[in-house]
ZAMARGU-4260 file (C-alpha; in steps of 0.2 Angstrom, whole numbers, plus 5000, padded with zeros to 4 digits):
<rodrens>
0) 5000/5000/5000 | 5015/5009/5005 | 5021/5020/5021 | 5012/5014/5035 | 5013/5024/5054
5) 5010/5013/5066 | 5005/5018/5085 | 5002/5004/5100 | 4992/5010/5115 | 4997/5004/5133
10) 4986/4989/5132 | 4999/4983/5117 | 5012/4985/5125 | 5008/4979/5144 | 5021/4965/5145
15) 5034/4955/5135 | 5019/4946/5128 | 5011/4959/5123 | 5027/4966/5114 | 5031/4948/5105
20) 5013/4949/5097 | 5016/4967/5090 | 5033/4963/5084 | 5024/4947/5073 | 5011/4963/5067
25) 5025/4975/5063 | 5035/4961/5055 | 5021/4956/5045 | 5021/4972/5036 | 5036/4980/5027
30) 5026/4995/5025 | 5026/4996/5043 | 5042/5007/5046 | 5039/5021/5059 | 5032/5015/5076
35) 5024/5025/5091 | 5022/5017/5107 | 5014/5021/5122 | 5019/5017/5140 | 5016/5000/5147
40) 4996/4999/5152 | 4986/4988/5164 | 4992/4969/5163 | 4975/4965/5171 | 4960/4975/5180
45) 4967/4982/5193 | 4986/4983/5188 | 4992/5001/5188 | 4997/5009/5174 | 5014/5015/5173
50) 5013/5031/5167 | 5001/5033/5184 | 5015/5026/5195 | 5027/5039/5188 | 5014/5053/5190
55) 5015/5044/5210 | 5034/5045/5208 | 5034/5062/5203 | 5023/5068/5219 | 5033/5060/5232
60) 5049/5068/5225 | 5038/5084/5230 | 5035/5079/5247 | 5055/5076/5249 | 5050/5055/5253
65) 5056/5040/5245 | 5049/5037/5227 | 5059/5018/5231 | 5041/5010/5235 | 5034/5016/5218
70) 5049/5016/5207 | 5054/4999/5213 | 5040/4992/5204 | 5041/5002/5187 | 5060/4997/5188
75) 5053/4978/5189 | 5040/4980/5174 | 5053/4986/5164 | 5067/4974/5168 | 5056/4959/5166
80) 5052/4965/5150 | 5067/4968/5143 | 5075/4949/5151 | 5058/4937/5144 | 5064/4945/5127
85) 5081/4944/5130 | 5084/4961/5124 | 5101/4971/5124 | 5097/4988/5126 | 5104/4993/5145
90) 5086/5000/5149 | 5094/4997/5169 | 5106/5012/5166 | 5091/5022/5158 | 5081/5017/5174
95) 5093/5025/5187 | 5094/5040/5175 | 5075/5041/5177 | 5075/5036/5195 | 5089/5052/5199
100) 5078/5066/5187 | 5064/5063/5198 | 5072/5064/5213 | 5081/5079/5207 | 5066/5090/5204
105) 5064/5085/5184 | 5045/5089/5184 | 5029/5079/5182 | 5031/5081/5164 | 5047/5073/5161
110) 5043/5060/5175 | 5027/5055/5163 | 5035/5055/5149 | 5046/5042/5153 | 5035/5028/5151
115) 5034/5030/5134 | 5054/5033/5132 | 5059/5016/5142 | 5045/5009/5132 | 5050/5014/5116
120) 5068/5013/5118 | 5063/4992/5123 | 5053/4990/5106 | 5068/4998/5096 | 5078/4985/5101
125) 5066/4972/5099 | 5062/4976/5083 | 5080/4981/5076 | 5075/4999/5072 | 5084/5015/5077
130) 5076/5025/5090 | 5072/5043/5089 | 5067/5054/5104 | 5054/5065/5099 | 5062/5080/5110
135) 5070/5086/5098 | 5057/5087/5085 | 5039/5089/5093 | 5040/5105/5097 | 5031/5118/5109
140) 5033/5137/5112 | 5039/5145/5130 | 5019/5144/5134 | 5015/5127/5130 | 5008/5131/5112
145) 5010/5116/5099 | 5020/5124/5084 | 5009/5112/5070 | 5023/5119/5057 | 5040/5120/5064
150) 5035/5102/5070 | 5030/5095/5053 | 5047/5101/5045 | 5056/5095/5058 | 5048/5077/5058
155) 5050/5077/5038 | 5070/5083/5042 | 5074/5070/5054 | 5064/5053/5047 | 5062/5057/5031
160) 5079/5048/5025 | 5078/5032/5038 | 5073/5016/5033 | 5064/5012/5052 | 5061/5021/5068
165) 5053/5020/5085 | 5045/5037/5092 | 5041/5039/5107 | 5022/5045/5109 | 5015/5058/5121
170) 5030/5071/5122 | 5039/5085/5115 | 5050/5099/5122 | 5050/5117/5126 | 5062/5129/5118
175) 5075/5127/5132 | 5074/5108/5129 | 5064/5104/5145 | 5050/5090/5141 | 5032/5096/5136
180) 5019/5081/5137 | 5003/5082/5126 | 4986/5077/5137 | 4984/5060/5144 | 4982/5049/5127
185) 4991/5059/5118 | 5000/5046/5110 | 4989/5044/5098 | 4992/5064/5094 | 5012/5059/5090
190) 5008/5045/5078 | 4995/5059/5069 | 5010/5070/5069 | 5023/5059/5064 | 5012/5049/5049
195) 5009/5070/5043 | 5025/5072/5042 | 5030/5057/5033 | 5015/5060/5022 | 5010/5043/5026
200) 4999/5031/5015 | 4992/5027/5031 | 4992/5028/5051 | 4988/5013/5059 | 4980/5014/5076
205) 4983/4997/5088 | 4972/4995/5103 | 4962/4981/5112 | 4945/4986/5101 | 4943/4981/5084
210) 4940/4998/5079 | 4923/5009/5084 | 4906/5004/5088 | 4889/5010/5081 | 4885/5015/5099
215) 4893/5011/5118 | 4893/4992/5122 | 4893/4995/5142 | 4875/5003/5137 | 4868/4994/5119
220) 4872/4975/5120 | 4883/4971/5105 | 4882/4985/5095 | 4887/4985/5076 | 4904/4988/5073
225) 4908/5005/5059 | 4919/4999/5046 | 4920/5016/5038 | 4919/5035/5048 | 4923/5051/5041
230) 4934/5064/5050 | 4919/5073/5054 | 4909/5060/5058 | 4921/5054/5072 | 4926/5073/5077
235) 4906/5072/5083 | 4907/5056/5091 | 4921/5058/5100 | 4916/5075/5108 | 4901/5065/5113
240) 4908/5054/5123 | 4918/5039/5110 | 4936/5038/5116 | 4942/5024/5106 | 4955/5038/5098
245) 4960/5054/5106 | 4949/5066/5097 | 4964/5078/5094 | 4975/5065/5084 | 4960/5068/5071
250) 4968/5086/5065 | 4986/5082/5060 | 4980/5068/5046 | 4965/5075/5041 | 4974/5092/5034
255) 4984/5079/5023 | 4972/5068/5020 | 4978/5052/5028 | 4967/5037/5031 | 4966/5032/5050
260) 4964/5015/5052 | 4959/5007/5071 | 4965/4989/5074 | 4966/4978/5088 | 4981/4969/5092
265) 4974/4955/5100 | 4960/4952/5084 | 4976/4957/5071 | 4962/4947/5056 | 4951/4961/5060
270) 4948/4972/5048 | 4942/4985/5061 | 4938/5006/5056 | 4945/5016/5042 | 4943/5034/5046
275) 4943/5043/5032 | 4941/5061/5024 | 4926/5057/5013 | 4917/5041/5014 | 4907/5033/4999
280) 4889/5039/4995 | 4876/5032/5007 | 4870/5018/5000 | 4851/5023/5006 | 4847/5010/5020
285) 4854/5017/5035 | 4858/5038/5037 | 4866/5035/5054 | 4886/5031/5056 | 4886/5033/5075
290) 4878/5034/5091 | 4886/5043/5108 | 4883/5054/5121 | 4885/5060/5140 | 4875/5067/5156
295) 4879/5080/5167 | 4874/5095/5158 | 4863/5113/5163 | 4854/5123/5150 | 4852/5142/5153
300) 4838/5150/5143 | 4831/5168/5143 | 4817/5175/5135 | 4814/5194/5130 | 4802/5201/5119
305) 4807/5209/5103 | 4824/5200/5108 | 4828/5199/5088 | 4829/5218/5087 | 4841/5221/5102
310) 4859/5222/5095 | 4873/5212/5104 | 4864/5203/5117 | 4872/5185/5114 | 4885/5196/5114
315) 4882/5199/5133 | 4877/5182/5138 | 4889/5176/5132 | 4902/5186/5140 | 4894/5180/5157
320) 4902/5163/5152 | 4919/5171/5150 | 4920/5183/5164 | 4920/5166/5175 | 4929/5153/5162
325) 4915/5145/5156 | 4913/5137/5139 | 4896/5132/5132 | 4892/5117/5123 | 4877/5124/5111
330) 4867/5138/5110 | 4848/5135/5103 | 4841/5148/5098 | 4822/5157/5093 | 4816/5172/5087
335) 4813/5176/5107 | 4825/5167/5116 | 4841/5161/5118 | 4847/5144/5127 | 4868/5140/5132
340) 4869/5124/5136 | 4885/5120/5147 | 4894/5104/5158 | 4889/5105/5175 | 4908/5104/5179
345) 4910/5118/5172 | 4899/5128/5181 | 4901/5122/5198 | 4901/5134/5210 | 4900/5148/5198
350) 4880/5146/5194 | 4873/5159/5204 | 4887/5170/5199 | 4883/5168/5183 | 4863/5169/5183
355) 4865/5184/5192 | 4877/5192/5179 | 4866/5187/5164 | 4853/5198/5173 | 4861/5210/5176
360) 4871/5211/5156 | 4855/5205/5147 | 4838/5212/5158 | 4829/5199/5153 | 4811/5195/5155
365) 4811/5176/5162 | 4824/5166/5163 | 4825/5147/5166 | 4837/5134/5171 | 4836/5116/5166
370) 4846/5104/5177 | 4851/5086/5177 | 4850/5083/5156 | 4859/5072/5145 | 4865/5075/5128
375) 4865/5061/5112 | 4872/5063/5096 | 4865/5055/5081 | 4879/5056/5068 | 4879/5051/5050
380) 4883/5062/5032 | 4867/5050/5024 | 4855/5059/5037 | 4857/5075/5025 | 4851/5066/5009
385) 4837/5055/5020 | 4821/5063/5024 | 4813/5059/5040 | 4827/5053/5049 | 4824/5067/5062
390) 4805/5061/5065 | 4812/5044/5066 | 4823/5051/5080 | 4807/5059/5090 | 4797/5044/5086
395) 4809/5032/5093 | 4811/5041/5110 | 4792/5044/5109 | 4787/5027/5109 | 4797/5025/5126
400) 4789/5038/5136 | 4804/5049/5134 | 4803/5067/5134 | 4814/5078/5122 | 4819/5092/5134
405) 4831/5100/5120 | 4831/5098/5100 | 4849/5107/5091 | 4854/5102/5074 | 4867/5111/5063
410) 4865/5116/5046 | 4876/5104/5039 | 4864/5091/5047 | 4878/5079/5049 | 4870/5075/5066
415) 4854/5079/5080 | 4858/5082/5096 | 4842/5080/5107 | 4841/5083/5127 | 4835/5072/5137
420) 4834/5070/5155 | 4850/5062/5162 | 4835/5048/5171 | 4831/5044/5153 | 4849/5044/5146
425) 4853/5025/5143 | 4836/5019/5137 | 4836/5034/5125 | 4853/5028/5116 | 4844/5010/5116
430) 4828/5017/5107 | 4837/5026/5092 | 4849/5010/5093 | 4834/4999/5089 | 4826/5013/5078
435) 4840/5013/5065 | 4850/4997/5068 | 4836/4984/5072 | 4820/4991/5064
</rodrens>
């Protein structure tokens, strides 16, 4: 197919096992020339992750106490790694280097980021391929900014010429060298970085699912699996709550249009999900790609008469949510009345605050607040040339008793997004399951 980037999460790198089953997958594939691993994960349920166990590292060295107890045991993983696959890489001597930063004051950054350079430096051995620390080409401003360009020319500079490398995932550097981390599952970012700047054919993505789901399994009972999502598509499902692929790792490969395909290393047969920029025309049996959602929201709505004629009040309610850090999620609208809807994390603490100050900026005549509401996001580019797929929507939740407490739906009409009360939220997912996936 040609040149294939290729990220493991922590699952598929949890222990020497693990590692001997993505050796056979990499080994498998010539194409397969540029690497990104993750730290080592949870071995079984209640195993410890180890980039958690450094973050624990990290905090004693704050308190001045012995990080021993909880280095011991990354030391251990690591080691027993590295003797079951009788590598030669002196990961021991990278250890204590590790072990001494922290103790020294490197920073919860460099102390998390570590997981995925003990790792990575492990798999380059394994495998035979060189091994590039992504320090010194992933790279941030004084402020923590990405810098999207300077990082693409510097990953095309450095790889461009080599026939196989390992990349650490998850971490970059500041200007004066000192290690920036992306957020947690940001692995999944380096790999979207590193196949743009290769101008890859294609990014693999190996986890322990066999790609994504129509809708969540803990709340459908075996849902249908989606062999082919668009950017877009996902970029919904993903806000909404699916977390099979850091939503963020999405930008880098779409702007050069590189496929994303999500494997399971466990299943390697499986063909699992391609994400790609545009899919195929729908073939007119089913508008919907995807189902996914999440409770814990609070919508604000005021009313004013002749609201349509008075000039920058969004404007002001809006600026309500940003004199106390708060983003909103949507913003319904009617001729006479405006609605925010916003996480109840967000707001904690600051509701009154805010209520008060949208009064005061906005001097409206009601205003109403609506508590304890789920949102779900029916997603699908066939629901734009499919009429009725909206009443079906209503219908199915209808049929169960459930009340619509909110209905937004943007003018690409890529997906709905209804309300629902966060009581209803489950059995609401389950009735537009059945409607378009069992009917």
């Amino acid at each position: 197919m040609g040149l294939k980037v290729v990220k493991f999460g922590g699952s598929s790198l949890a222990d020497a096992g693990q590692l001997k089953k993505v050796r056979d997958i990499v080994m498998s594939d010539g194409d397969r020339r540029f690497v990104v691993p993750s730290a080592p994960g949870k071995r079984f349920p209640e195993d410890i992750k180890i980039t958690d166990s450094l973050y624990k590292a990290n905090a004693l060295a704050l308190e001045g106490r012995d990080i021993s107890p909880v280095f011991d045991r990354i030391e251990e993983r690591f080691l027993d790694i590295a003797a079951r696959l009788g590598l030669s890489v002196d990961v021991k001597k990278h250890l204590d280097k590790v072990r001494a930063d922290i103790v020294a004051g490197a920073g919860a950054q460099y102390a998390a980021s570590r997981g995925e350079y003990l790792n990575g430096l492990l798999l380059a051995d394994y495998l035979g391929f060189e091994f590039v620390d992504p320090a010194g080409m992933i790279l941030f401003d004084e402020n923590g900014r990405f810098l999207s360009e300077k990082t693409n020319d510097a990953v095309a500079s450095l790889l461009m010429d080599k026939k196989n490398a390992v990349i650490p995932g998850f971490y970059g550097s500041y200007p004066d060298g000192s290690i920036r981390t992306f957020s947690r599952g940001g692995s999944d970012i380096t790999g979207a970085i590193v196949a743009r700047g290769l101008n890859a054919d294609l990014y693999e993505n190996w986890t322990d699912v066999s790609g994504f789901l129509v809708a969540d399994p803990r709340i459908v009972d075996s849902p249908a699996p989606i062999k082919t999502i668009s950017y877009m598509e996902l970029r919904e499902l993903s806000y909404m709550g699916a977390t099979v692929l850091h939503e963020d790792a999405i930008f880098p490969v779409s702007r050069a249009n590189i496929p994303i395909n999500i494997r399971n290393t466990n299943r390697p047969d499986d063909d699992g999900t391609m994400i790609v920029s545009r899919k195929p025309a729908a073939d007119g049996t089913n508008p919907v790609t995807g189902i996914a959602g999440k409770k814990g929201f609070t919508v604000i709505t005021i009313s004013k008469a002749m609201m349509n004629a008075e000039v920058g009040l969004a404007r002001r309610m809006l600026s309500a949510l940003e004199k106390y850090e708060v983003c909103f999620e949507h913003m319904p609208t009617g001729i006479d009345t405006i609605s925010l809807v916003v996480a109840d994390n967000q707001i904690e603490g600051k509701k009154e605050k805010i209520i008060a100050e949208i009064m005061e900026q906005c001097r409206p005549d009601t205003i109403e607040i609506v508590e304890d509401l789920a949102l779900i996001a029916t997603v699908g580019h066939g629901m734009v040339s499919t009429r009725g797929t909206a009443s079906r929507v209503f219908d199915a939740l209808a049929r169960e008793n459930i009340n619509i407490r909110m209905i937004d739906q943007g003018s690409s009409e890529l997906n709905i997004i209804i309300g629902v009360d966060n009581e209803n939220f489950r059995e609401a997912v389950r009735a537009i399951y059945r409607e378009f996936f069992l009917g």
